[in-house]
C-alpha positions as a Python dict, from the first residue, in 0.01 Angstrom:
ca = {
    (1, 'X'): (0, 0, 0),
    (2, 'X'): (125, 335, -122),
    (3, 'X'): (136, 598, 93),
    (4, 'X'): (-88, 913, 28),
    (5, 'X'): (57, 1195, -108),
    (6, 'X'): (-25, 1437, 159),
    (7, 'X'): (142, 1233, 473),
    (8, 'X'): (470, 1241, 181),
    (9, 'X'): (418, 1576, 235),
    (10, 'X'): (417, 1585, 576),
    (11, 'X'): (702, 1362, 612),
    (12, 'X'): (914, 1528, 442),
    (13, 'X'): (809, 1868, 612),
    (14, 'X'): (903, 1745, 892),
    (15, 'X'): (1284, 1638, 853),
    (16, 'X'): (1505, 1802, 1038),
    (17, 'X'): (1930, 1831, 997),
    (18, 'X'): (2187, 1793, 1268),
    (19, 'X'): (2421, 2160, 1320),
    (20, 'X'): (2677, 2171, 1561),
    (21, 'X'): (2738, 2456, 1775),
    (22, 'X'): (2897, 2627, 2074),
    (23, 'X'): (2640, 2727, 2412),
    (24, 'X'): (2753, 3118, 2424),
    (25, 'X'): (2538, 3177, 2726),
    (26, 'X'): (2346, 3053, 3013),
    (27, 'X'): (2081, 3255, 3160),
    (28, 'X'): (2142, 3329, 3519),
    (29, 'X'): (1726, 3339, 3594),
    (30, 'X'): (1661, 3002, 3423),
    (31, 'X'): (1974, 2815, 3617),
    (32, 'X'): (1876, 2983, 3979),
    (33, 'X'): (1475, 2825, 3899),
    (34, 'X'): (1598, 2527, 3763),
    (35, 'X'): (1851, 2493, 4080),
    (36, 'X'): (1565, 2587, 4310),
    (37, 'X'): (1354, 2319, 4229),
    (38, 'X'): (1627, 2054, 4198),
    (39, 'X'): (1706, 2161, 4528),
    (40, 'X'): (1325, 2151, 4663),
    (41, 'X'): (1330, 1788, 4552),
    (42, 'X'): (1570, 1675, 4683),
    (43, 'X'): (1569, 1863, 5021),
    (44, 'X'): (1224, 1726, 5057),
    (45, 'X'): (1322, 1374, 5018),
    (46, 'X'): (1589, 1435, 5296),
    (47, 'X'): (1380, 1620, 5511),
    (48, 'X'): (1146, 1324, 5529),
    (49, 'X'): (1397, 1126, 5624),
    (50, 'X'): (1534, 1341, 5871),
    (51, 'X'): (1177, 1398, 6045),
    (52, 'X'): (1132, 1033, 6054),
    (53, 'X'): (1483, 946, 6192),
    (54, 'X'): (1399, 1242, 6461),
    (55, 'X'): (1076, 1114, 6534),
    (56, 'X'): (1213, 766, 6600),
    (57, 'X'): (1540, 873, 6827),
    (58, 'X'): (1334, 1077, 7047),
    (59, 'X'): (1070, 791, 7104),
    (60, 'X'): (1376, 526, 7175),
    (61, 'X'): (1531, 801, 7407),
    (62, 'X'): (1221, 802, 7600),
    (63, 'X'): (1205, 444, 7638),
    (64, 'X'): (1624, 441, 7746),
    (65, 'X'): (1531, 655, 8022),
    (66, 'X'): (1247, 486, 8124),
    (67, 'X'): (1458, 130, 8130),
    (68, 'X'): (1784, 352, 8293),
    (69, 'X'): (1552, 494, 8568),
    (70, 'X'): (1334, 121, 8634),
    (71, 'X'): (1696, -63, 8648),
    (72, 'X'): (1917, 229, 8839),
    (73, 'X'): (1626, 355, 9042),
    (74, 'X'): (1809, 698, 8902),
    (75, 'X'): (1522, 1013, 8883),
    (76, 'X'): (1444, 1097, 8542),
    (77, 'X'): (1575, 1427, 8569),
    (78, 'X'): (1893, 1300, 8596),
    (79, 'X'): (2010, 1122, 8330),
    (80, 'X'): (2055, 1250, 7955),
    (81, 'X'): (1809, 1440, 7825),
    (82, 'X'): (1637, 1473, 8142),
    (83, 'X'): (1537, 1781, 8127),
    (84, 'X'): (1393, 1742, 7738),
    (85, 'X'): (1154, 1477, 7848),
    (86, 'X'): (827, 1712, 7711),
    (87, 'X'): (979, 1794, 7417),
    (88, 'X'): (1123, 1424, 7349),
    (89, 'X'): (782, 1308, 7436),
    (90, 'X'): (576, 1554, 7204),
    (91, 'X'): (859, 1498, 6896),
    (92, 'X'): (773, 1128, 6914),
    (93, 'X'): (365, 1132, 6962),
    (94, 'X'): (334, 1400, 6675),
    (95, 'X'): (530, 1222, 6425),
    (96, 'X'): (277, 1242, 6182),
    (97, 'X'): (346, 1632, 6176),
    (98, 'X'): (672, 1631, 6253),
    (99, 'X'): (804, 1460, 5930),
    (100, 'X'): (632, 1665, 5674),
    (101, 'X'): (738, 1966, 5842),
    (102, 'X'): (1060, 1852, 5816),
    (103, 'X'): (1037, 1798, 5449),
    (104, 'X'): (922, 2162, 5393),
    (105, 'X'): (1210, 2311, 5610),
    (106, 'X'): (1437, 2071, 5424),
    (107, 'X'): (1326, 2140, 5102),
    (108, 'X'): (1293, 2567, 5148),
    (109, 'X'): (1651, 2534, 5296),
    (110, 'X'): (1779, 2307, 5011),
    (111, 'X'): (1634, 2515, 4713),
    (112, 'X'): (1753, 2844, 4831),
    (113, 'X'): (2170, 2674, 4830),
    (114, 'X'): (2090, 2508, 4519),
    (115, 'X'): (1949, 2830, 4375),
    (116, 'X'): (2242, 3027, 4502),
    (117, 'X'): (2477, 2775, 4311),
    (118, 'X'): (2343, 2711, 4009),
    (119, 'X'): (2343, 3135, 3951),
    (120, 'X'): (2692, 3146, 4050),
    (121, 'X'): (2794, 2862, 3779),
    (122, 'X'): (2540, 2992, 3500),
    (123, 'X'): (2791, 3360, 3611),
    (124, 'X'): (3110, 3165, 3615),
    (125, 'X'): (3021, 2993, 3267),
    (126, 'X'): (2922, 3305, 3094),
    (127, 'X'): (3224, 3444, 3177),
    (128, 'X'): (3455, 3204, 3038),
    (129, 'X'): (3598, 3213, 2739),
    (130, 'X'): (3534, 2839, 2653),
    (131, 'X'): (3199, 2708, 2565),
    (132, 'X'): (3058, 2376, 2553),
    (133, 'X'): (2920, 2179, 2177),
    (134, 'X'): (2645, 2131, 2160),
    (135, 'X'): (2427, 1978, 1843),
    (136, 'X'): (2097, 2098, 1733),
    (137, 'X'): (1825, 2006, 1520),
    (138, 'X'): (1740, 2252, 1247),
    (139, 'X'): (1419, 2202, 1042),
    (140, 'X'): (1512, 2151, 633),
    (141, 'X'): (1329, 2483, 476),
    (142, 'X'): (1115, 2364, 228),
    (143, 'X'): (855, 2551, 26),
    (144, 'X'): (507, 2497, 121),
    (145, 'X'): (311, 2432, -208),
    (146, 'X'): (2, 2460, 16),
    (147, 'X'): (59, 2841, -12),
    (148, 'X'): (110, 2810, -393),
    (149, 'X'): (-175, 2630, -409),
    (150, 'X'): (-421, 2870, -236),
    (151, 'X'): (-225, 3170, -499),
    (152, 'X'): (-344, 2982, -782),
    (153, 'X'): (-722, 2934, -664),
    (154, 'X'): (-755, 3270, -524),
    (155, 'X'): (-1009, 3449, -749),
    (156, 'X'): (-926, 3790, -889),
    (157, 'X'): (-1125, 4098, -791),
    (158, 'X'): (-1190, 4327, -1033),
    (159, 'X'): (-1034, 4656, -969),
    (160, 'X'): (-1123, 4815, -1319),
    (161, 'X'): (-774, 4807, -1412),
    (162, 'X'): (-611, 4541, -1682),
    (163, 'X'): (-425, 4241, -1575),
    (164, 'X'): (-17, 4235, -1655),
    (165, 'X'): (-120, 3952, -1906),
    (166, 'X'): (-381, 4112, -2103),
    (167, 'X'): (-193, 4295, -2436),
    (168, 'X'): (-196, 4614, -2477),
    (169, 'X'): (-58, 4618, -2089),
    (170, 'X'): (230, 4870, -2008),
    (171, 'X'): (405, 4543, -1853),
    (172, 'X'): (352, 4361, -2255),
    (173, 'X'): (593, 4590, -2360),
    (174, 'X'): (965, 4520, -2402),
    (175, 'X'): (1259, 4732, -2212),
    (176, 'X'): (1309, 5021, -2460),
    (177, 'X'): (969, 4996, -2678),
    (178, 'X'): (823, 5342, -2669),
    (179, 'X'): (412, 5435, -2746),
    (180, 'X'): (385, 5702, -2958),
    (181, 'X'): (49, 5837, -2927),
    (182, 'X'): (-80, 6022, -3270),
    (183, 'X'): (-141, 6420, -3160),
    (184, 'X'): (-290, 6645, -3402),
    (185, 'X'): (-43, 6870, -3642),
    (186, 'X'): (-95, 7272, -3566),
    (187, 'X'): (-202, 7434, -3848),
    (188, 'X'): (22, 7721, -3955),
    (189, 'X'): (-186, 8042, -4142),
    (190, 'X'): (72, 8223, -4350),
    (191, 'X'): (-51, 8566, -4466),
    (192, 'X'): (27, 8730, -4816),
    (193, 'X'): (111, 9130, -4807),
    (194, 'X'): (-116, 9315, -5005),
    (195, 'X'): (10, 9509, -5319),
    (196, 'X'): (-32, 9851, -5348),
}
């Protein structure tokens, strides 16, 4: 089966040719957003991990001290972290908010450094004098007969002027072929003097 003439067309339309070049310049606003969300990632990630590992050392702190103080018969107040007991105890019952707010604060905190760096390396690169290749795809200009087309089926209004085909046509004539137009002769009255 042949393929139709119009997805030919098409095909061909859309080929494309391989140009090498050199990056001149990086924009310092597109490489601080890009860096800013690269950063938001992947401070998110780690502050969810942080929040859950913080989560789960307060709650095995609380039961160290409870074991320490049930086998010593030491007061609680005493040993390590004594005196963080309502804090230890509220980080490890309110884990459920404690680990997403430590992805936020990770993630705010990562994407401002990452946003910081990549504007200072988009800087440093547009200031050096070497560039990195890079290839691109160019699309193959190729007339579109769809516009030719249209030119030839596009009826002509009449402006009550001639076409450039028609004879007779200023544009018939050939470089250097001049219209004379015929322009009537003056008549020249020549008078006799009379004799005396």
């Amino acid at each position: 089966m042949s393929p139709e003439p119009h997805e030919v067309a098409a095909a061909a339309r859309h080929r494309h040719r391989i140009a090498r070049g050199r990056l001149a310049a990086v924009s310092v606003r597109a490489a601080m957003a890009a860096g800013a969300w690269v950063g938001f990632a992947l401070g998110l990630v780690l502050g969810a991990v942080s929040g859950v590992f913080v989560a789960w050392f307060a709650g095995a702190l609380l039961d160290w001290q409870r074991e320490l103080g049930l086998t010593l018969g030491v007061a609680r107040n005493l040993l390590p972290f004594g005196d963080q007991v309502g804090l230890l105890r509220t980080l490890s019952g309110s884990w459920w908010a404690v680990i997403p707010a430590a992805a936020v604060v990770g993630g705010l905190l990562a994407a401002i450094l990452a946003a910081l760096v990549g504007g200072l390396v988009a800087a440093a690169y547009n200031r050096t004098p070497r560039h990195a290749t890079v290839l691109v795809e160019l699309p193959e200009h190729e007339p579109d007969h769809r516009l030719d087309h249209e030119q030839e089926h596009r009826p002509e209004h009449d402006t009550g002027h001639r076409p450039a085909h028609e004879p007779g046509h200023p544009g018939d004539r050939s470089a250097g072929e001049q219209t004379v137009e015929p322009t009537a002769e003056p008549t020249v009255v020549r008078s006799r003097p009379r004799s005396p």
